[in-house]
Backbone as CSV, one residue per row, in Angstrom:
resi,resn,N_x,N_y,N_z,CA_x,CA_y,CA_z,C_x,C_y,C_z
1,UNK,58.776,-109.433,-138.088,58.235,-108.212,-137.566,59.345,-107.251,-137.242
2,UNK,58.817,-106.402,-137.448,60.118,-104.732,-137.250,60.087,-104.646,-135.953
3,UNK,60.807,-103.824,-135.426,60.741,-103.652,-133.896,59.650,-102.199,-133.599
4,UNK,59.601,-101.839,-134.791,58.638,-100.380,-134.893,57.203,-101.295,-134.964
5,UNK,56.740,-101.972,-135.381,55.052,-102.397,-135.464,55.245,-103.441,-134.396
6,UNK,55.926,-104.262,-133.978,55.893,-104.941,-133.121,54.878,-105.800,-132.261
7,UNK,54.159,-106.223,-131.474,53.016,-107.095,-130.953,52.534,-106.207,-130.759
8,UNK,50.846,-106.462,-130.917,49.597,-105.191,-130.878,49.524,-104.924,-129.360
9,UNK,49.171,-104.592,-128.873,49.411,-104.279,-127.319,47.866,-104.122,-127.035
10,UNK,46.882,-104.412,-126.042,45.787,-104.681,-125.614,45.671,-103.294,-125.684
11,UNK,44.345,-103.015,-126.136,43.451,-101.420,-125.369,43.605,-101.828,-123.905
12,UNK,43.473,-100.271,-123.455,43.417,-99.739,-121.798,42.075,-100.012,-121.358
13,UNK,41.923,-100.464,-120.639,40.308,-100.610,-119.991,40.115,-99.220,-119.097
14,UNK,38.579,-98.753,-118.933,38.888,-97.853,-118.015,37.641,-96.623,-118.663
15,UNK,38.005,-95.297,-118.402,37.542,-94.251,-119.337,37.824,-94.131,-120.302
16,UNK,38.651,-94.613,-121.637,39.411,-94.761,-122.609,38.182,-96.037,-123.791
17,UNK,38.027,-97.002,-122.852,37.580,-98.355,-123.180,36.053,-97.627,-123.713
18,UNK,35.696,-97.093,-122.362,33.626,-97.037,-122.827,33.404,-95.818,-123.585
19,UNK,33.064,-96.093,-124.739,32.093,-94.962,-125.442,31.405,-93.564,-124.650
20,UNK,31.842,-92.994,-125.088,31.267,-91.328,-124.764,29.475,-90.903,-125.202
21,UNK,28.481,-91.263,-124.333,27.379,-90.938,-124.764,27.288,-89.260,-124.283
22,UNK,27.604,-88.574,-123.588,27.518,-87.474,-123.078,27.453,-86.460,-123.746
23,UNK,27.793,-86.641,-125.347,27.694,-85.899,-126.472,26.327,-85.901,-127.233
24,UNK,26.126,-87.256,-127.103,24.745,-87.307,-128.006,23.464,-86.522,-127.104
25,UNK,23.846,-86.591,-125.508,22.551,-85.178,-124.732,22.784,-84.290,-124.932
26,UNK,23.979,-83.132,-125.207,24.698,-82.223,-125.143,24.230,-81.279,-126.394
27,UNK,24.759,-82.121,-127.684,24.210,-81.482,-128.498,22.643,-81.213,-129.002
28,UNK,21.793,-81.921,-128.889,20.528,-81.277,-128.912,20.247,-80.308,-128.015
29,UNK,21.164,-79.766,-126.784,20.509,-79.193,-125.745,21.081,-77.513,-126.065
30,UNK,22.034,-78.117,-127.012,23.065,-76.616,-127.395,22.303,-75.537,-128.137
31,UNK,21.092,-75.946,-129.200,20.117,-74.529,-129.788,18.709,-74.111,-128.827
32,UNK,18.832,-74.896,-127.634,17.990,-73.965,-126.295,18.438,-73.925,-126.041
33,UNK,19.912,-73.938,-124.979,20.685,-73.520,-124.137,20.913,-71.873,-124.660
34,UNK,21.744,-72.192,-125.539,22.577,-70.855,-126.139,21.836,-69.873,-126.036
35,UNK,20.227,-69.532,-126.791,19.508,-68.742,-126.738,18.870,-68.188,-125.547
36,UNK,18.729,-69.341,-124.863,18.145,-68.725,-123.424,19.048,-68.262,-122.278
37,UNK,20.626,-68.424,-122.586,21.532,-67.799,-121.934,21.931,-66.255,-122.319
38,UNK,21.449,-65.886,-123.588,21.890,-64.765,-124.359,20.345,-64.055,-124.090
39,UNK,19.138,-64.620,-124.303,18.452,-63.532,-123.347,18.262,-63.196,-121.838
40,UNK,18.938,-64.030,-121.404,19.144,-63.789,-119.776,19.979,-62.731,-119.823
41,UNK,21.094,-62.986,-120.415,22.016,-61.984,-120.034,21.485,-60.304,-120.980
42,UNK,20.923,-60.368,-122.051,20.493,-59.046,-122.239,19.106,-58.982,-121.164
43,UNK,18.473,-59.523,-120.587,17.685,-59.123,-120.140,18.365,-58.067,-118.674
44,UNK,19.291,-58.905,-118.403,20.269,-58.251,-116.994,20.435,-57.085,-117.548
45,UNK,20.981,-56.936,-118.800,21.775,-55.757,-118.751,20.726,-54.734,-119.569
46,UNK,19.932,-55.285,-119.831,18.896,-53.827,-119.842,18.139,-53.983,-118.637
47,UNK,18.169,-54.388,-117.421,17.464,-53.999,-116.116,18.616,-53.131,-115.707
48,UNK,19.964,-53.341,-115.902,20.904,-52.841,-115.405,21.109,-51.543,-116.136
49,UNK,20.307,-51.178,-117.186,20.615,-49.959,-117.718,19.269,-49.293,-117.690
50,UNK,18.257,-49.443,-117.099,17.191,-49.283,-117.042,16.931,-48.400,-115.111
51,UNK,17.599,-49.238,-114.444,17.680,-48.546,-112.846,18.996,-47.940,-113.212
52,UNK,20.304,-47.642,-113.727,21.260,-46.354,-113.944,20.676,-45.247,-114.634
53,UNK,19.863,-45.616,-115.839,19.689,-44.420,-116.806,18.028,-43.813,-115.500
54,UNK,17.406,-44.560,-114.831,16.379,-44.172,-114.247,16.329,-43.292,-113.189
55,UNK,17.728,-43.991,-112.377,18.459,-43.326,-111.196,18.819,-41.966,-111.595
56,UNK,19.579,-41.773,-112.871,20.220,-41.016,-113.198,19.228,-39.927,-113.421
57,UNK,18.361,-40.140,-114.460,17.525,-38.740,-115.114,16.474,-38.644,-113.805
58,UNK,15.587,-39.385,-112.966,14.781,-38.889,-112.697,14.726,-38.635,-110.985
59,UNK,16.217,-38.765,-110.732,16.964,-38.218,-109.037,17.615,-37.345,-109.317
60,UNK,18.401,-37.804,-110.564,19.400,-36.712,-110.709,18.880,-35.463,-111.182
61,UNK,17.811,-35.109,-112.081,16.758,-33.684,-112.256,16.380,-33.194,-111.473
62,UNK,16.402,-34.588,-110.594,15.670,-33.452,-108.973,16.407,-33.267,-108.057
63,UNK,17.623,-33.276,-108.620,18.685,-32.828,-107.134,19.077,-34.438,-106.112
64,UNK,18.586,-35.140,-106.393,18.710,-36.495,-105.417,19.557,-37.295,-106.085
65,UNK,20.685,-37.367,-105.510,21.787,-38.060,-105.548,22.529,-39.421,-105.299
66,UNK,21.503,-39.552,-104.447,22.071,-40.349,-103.127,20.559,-41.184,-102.898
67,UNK,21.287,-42.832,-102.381,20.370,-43.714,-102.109,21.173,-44.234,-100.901
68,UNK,19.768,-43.796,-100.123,20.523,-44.695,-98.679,19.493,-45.426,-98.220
69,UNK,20.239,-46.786,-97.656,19.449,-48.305,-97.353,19.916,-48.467,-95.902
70,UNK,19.283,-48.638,-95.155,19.825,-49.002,-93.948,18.523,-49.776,-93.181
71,UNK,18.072,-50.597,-92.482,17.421,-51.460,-91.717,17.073,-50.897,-90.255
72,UNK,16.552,-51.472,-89.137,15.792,-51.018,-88.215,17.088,-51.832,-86.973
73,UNK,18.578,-51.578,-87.312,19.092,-52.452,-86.606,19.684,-51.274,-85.430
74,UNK,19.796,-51.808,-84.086,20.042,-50.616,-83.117,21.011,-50.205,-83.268
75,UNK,22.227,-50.662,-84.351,23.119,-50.250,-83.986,23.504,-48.857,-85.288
76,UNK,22.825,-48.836,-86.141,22.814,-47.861,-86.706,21.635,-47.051,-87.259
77,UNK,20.051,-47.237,-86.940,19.441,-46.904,-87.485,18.820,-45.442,-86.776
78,UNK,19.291,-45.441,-85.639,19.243,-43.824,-85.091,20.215,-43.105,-85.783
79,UNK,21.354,-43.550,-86.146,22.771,-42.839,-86.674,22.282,-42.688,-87.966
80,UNK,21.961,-43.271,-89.043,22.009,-43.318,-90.765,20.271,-42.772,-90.947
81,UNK,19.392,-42.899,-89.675,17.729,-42.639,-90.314,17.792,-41.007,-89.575
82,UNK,18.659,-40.739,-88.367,18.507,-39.317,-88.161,19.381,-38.368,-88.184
83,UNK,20.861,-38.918,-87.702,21.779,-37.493,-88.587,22.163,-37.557,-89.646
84,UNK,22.367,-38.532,-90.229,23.225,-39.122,-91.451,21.964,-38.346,-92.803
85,UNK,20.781,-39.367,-92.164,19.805,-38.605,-93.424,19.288,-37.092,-93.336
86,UNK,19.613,-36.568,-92.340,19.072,-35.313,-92.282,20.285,-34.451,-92.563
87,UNK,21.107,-34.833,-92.584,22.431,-34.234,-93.441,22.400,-34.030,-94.937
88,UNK,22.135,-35.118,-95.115,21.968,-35.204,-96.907,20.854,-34.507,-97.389
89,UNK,19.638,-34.535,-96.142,18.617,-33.555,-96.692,17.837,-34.367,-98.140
90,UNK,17.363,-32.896,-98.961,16.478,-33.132,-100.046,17.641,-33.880,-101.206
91,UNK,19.304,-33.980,-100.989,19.513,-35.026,-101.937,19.514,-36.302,-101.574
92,UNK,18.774,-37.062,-100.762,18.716,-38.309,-100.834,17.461,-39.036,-100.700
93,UNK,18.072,-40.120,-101.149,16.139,-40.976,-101.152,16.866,-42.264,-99.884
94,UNK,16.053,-42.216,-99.262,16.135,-42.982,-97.678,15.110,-44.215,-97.995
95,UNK,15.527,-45.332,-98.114,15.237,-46.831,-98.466,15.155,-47.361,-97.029
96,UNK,14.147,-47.900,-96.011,14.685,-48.638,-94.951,13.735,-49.719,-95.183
97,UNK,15.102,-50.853,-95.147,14.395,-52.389,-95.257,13.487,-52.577,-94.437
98,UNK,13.228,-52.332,-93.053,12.582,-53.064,-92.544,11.028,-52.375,-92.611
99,UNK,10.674,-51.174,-93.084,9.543,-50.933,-92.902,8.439,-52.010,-94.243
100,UNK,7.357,-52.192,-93.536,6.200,-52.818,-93.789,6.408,-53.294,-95.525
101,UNK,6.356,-52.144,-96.169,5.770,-51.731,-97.259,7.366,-52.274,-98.435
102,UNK,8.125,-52.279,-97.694,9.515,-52.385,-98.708,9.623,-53.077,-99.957
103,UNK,8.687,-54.396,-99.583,9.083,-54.716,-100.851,8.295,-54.550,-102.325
104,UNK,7.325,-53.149,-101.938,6.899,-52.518,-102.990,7.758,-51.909,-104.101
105,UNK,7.580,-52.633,-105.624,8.366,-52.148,-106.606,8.750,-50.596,-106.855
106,UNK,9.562,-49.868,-106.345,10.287,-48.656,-106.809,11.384,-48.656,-107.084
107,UNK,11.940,-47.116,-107.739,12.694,-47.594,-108.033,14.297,-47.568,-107.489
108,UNK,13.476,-47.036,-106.011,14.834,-46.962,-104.982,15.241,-48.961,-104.925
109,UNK,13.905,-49.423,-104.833,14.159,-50.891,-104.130,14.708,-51.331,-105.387
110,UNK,14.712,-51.005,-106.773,15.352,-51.732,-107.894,16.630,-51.412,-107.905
111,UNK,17.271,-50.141,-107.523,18.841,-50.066,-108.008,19.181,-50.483,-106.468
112,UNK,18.540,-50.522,-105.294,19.104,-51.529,-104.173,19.153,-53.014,-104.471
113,UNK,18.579,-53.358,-105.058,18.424,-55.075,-105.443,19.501,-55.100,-106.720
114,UNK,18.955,-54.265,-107.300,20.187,-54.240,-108.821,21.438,-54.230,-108.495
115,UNK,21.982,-52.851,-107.702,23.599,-52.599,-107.671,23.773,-53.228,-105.832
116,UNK,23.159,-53.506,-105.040,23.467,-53.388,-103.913,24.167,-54.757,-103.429
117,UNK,24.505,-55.732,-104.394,24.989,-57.102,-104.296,24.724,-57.576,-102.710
118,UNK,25.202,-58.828,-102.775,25.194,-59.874,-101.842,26.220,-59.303,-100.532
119,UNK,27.172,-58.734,-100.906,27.640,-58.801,-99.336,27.687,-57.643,-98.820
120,UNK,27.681,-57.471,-97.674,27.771,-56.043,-96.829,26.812,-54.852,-97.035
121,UNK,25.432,-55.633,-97.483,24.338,-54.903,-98.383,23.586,-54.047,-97.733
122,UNK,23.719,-54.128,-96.400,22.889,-53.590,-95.887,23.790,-52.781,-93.884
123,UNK,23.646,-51.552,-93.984,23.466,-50.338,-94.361,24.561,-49.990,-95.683
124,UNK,23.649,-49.027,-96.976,25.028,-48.810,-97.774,24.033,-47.321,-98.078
125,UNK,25.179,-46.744,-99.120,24.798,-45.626,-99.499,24.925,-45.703,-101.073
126,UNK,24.284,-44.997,-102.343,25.002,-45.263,-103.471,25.014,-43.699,-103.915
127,UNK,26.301,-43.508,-104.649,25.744,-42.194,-104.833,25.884,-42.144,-106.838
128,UNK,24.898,-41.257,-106.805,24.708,-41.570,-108.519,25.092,-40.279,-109.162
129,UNK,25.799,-40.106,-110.050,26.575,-39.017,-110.746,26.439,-39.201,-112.208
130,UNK,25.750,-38.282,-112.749,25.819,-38.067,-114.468,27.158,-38.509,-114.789
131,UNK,27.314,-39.302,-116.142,28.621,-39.579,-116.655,29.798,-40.305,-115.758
132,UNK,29.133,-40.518,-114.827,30.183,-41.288,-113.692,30.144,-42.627,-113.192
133,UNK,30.777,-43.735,-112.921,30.523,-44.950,-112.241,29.728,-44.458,-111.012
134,UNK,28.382,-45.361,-110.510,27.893,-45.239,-109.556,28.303,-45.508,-108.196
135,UNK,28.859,-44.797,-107.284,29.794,-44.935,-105.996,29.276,-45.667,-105.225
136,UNK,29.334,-46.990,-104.174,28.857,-47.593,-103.466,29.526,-47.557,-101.855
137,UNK,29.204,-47.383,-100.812,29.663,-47.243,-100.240,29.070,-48.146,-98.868
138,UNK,29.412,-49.018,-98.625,29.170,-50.184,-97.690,29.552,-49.899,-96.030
139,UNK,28.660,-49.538,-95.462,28.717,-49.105,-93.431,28.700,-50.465,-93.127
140,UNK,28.669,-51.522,-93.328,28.244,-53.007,-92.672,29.849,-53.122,-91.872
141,UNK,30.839,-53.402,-92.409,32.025,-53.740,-92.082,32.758,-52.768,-90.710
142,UNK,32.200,-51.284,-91.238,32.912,-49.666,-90.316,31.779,-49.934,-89.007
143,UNK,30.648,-50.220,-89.059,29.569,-50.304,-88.200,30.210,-51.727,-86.868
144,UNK,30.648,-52.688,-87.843,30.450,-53.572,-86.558,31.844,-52.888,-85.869
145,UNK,33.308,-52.567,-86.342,34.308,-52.049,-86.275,34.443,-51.154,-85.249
146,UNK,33.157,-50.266,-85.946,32.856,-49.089,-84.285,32.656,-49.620,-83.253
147,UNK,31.324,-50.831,-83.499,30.795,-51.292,-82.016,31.934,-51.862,-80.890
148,UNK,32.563,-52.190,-81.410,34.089,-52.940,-80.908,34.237,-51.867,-80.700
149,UNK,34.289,-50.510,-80.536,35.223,-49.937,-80.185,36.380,-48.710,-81.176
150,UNK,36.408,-49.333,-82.698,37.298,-48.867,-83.456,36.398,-47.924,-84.516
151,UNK,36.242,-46.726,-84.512,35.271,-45.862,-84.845,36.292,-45.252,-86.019
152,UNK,37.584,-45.751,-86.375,38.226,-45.111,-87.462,37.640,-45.371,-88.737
153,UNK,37.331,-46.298,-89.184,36.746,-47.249,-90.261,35.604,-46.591,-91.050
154,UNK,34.555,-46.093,-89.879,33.271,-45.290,-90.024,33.220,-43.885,-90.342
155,UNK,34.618,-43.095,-89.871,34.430,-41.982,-89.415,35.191,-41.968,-90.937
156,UNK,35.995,-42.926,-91.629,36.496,-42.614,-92.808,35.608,-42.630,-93.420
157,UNK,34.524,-43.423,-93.714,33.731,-43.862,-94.386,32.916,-42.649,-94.904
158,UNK,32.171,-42.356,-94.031,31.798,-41.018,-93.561,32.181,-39.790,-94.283
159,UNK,33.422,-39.719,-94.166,34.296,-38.560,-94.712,34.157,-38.716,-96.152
160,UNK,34.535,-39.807,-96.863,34.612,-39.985,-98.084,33.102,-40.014,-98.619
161,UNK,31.861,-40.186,-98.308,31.013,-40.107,-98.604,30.690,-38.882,-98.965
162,UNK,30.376,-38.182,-98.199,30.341,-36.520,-97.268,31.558,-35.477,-98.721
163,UNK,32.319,-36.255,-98.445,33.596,-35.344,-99.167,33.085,-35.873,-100.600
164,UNK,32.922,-36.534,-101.192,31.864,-36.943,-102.954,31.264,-36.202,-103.076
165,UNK,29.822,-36.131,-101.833,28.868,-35.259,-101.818,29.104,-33.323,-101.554
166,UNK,30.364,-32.923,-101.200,30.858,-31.658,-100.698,29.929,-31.130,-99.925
167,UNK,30.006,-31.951,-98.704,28.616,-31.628,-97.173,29.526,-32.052,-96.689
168,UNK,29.727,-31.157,-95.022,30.420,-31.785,-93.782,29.604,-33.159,-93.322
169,UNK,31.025,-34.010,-92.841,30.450,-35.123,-92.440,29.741,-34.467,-90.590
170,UNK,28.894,-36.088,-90.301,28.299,-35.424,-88.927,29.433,-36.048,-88.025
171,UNK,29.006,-35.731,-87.101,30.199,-36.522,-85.817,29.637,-37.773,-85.547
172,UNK,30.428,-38.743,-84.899,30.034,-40.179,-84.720,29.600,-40.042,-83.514
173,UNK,28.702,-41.106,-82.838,27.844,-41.127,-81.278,28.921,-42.237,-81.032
174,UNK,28.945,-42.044,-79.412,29.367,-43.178,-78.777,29.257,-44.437,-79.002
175,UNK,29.697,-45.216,-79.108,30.440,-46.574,-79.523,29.291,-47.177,-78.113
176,UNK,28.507,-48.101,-78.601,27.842,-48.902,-77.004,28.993,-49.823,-76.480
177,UNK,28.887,-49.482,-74.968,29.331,-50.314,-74.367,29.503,-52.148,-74.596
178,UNK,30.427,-52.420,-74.309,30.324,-53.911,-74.178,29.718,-54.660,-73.203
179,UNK,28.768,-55.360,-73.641,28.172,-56.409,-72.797,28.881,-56.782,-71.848
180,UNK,29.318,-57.329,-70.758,29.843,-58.504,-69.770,29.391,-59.484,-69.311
């Protein structure tokens, strides 16, 4: 014997040793899988082009720009349901989660469910512009920020909204006291 072929050396026991069945489920599952992943995803993206192009032509013809969502929470819903929206006036469409009726299909509640993702969803603003990425603008984070005390966060927020829209921002209300 050569020193190159030398004594056969035992197989490895182990993951190496047992046969791979995990292929033989796999592939039958691959001509439904594939297809029903490829209409999921066009189905997304024509809902997703369906609340932009909807937002777009039939707010944007009428002057309404702006989608604002905000909830029945004390700490902003006097601020965002009475100066904030009465600022923006006839360009905005005013979404509030908590009333009764919300989760009636429109199509404010579709580009809130569509673009308004999972975090910091609620109070936001979106603002929708012909030919433009749709601006999102999230109060959840500037809101608790104020309550503490730190009203910079909001009052930017604010500004940059306000300043998109070319409307003075409003002034911020007092910060509530802290509990003891």
């Amino acid at each position: 014997m050569t020193a190159a072929s030398g004594p056969k050396q035992p197989r490895p026991q182990g993951k190496l040793a047992t046969p791979s069945w995990g292929w033989l489920l796999i592939v039958p599952l691959v001509p439904v899988v594939l297809p029903t992943a490829l209409l999921v995803v066009i189905a997304y993206v024509a809902a997703w082009l369906a609340v932009h192009l909807g937002a777009r032509t039939i707010w944007c013809l009428r002057g309404r720009k702006v989608l604002l969502v905000f909830s029945d929470s004390p700490y902003w819903k006097e601020f965002l349901g009475g100066a904030v929206a009465s600022r923006l006036g006839h360009c905005a469409v005013v979404l509030n989660r908590s009333l009764p009726g919300r989760r009636r299909v429109t199509l404010a509640w579709l580009a809130y469910q569509q673009l308004g993702g999972c975090r910091d969803h609620c109070p936001l603003a979106m603002v929708f512009r012909p030919f433009q990425r749709t601006r999102i603008y999230r109060f959840h984070r500037p809101f608790l920020e104020w309550k503490h005390g730190k009203p910079e966060a909001l009052q930017e927020m604010l500004n940059a909204l306000f300043n998109d829209l070319q409307l003075a921002a409003p002034e911020l209300p007092v910060p509530p006291t802290p509990r003891v």
